[in-house]
Biopython code that builds the backbone (N, CA, C, O; Angstrom):
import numpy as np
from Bio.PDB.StructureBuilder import StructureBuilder

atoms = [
    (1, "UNK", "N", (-3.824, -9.881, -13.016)),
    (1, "UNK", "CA", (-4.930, -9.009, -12.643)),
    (1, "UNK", "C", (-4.423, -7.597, -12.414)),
    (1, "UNK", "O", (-3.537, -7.497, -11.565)),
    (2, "UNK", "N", (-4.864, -6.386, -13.074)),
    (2, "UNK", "CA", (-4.411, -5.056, -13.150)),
    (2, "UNK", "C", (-4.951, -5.019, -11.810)),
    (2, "UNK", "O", (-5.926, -5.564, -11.293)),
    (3, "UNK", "N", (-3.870, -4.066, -11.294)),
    (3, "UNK", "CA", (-4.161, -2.914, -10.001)),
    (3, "UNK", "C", (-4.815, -1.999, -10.690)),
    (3, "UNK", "O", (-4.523, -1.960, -11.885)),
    (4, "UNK", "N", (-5.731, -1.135, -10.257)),
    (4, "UNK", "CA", (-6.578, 0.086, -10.708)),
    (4, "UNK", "C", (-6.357, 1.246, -9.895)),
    (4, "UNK", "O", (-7.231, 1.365, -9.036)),
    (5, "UNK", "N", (-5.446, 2.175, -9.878)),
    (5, "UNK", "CA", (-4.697, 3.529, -9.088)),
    (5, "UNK", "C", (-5.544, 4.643, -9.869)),
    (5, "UNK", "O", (-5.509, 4.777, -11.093)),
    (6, "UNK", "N", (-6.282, 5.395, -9.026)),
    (6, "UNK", "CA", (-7.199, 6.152, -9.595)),
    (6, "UNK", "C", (-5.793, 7.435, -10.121)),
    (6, "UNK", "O", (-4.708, 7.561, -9.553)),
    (7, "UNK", "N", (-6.234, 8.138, -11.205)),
    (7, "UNK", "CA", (-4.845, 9.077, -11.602)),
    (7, "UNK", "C", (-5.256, 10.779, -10.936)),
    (7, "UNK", "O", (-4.495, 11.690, -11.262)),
    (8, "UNK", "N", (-6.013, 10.979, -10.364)),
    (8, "UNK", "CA", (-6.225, 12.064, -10.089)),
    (8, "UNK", "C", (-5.793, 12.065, -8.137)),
    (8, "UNK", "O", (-6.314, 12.782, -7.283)),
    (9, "UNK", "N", (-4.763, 11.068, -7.949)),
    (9, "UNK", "CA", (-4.669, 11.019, -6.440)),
    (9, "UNK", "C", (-3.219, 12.255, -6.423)),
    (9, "UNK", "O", (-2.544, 12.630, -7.381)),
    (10, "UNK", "N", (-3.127, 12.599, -5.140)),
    (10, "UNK", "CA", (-1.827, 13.535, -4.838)),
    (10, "UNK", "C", (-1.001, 12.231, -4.563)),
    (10, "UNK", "O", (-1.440, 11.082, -4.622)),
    (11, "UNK", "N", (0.284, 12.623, -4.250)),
    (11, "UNK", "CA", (1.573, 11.823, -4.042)),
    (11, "UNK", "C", (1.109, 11.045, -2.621)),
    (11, "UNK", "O", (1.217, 9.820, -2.566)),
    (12, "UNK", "N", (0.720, 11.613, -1.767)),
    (12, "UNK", "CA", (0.674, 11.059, -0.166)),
    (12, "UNK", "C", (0.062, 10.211, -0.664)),
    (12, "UNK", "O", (0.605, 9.138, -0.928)),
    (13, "UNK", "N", (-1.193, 10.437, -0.925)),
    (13, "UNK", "CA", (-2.670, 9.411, -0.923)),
    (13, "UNK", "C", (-1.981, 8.083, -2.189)),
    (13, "UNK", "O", (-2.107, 6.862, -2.087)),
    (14, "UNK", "N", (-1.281, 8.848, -3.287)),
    (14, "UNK", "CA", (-0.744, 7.564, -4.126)),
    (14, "UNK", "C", (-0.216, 6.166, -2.903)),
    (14, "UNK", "O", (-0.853, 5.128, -2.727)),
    (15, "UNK", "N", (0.959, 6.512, -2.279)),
    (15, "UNK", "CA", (1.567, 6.049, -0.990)),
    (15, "UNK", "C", (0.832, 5.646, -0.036)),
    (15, "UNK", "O", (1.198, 4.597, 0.494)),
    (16, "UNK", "N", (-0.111, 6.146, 0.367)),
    (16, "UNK", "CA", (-1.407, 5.678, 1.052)),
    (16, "UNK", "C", (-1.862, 4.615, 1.020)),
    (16, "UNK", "O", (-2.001, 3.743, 1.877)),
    (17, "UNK", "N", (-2.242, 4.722, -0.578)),
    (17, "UNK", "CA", (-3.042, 3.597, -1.469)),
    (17, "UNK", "C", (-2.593, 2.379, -1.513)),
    (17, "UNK", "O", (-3.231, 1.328, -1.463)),
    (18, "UNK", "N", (-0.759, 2.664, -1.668)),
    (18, "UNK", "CA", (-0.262, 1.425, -2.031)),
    (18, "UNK", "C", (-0.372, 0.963, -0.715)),
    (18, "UNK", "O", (-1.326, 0.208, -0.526)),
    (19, "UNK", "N", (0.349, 1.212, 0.256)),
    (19, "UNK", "CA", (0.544, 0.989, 1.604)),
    (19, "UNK", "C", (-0.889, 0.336, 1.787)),
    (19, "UNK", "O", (-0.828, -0.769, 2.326)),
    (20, "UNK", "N", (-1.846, 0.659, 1.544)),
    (20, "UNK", "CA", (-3.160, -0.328, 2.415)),
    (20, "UNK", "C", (-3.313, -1.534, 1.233)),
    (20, "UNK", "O", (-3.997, -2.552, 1.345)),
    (21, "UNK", "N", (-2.610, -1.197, 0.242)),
    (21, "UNK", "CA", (-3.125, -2.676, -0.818)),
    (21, "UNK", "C", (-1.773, -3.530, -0.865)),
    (21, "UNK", "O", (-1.539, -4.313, -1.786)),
    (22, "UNK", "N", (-0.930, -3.319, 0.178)),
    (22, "UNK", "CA", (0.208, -4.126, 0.029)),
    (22, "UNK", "C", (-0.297, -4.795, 1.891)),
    (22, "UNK", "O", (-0.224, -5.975, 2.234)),
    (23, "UNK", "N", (-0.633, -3.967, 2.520)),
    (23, "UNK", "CA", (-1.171, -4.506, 3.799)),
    (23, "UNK", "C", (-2.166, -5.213, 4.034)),
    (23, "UNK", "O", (-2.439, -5.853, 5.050)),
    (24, "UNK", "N", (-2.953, -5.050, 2.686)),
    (24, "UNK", "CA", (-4.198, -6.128, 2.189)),
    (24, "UNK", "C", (-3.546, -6.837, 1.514)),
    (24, "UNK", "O", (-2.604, -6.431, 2.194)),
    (25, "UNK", "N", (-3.116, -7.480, 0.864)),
    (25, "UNK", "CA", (-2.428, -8.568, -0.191)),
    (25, "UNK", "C", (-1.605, -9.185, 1.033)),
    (25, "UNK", "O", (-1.886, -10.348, 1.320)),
    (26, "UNK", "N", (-0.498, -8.459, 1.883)),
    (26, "UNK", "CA", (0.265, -9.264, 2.324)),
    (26, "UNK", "C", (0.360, -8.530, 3.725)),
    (26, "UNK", "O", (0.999, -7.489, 3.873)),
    (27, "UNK", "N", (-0.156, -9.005, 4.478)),
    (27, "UNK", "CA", (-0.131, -8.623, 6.099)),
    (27, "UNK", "C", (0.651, -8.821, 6.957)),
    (27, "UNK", "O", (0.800, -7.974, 7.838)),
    (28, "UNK", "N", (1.375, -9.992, 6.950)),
    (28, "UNK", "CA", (2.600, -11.082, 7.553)),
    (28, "UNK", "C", (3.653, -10.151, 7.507)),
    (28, "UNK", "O", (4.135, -9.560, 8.473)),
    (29, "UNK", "N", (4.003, -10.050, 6.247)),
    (29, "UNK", "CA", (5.197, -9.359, 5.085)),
    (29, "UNK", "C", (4.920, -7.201, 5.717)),
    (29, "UNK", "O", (5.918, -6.482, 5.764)),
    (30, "UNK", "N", (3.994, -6.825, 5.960)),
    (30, "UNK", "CA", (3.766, -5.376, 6.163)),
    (30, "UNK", "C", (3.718, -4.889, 7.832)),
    (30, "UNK", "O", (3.887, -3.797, 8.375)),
    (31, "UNK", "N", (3.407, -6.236, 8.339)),
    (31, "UNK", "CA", (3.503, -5.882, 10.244)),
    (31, "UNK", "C", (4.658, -6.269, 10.510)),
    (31, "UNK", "O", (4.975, -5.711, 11.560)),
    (32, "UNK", "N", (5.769, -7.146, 10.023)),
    (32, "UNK", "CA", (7.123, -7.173, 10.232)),
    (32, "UNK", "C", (7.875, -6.154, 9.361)),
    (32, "UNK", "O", (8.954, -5.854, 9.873)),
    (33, "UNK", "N", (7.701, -5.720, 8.547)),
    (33, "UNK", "CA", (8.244, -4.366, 8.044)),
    (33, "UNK", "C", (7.913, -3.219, 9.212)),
    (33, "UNK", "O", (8.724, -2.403, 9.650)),
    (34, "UNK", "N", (6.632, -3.352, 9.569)),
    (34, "UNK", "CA", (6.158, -2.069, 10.176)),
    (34, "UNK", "C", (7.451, -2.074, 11.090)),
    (34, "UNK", "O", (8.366, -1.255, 11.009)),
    (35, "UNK", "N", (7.339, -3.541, 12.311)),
    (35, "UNK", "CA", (7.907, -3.558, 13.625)),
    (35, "UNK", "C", (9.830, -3.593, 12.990)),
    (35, "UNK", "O", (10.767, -3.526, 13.785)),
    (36, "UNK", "N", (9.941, -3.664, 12.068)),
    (36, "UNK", "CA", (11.583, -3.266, 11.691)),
    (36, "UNK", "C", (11.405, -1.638, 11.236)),
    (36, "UNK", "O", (12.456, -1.071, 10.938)),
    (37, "UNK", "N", (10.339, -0.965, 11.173)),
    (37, "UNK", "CA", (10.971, 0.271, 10.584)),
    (37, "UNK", "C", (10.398, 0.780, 12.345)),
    (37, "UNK", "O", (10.590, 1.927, 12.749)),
]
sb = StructureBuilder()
sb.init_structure("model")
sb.init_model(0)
sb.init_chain("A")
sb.init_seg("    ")
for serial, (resi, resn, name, xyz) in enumerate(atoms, 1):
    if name == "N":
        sb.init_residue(resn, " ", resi, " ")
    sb.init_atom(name, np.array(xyz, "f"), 0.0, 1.0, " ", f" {name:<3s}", serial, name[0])
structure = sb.get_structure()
């Protein structure tokens, strides 16, 4: 299933984007990253 990354985003918001669709896909895996970084 394609990810869909709109192409007109700036760099932050790219990073943004991913960051909330990796925190949506995998939550477990992104709040123990959070609490190690």
């Amino acid at each position: 299933m394609p990810i869909y990354i709109p192409a007109n985003l700036s760099q932050s918001s790219h990073l943004l984007y991913l960051l909330t669709l990796l925190a949506f896909l995998f939550p477990e895996s992104t709040t123990r990253l959070y609490y190690v970084g």
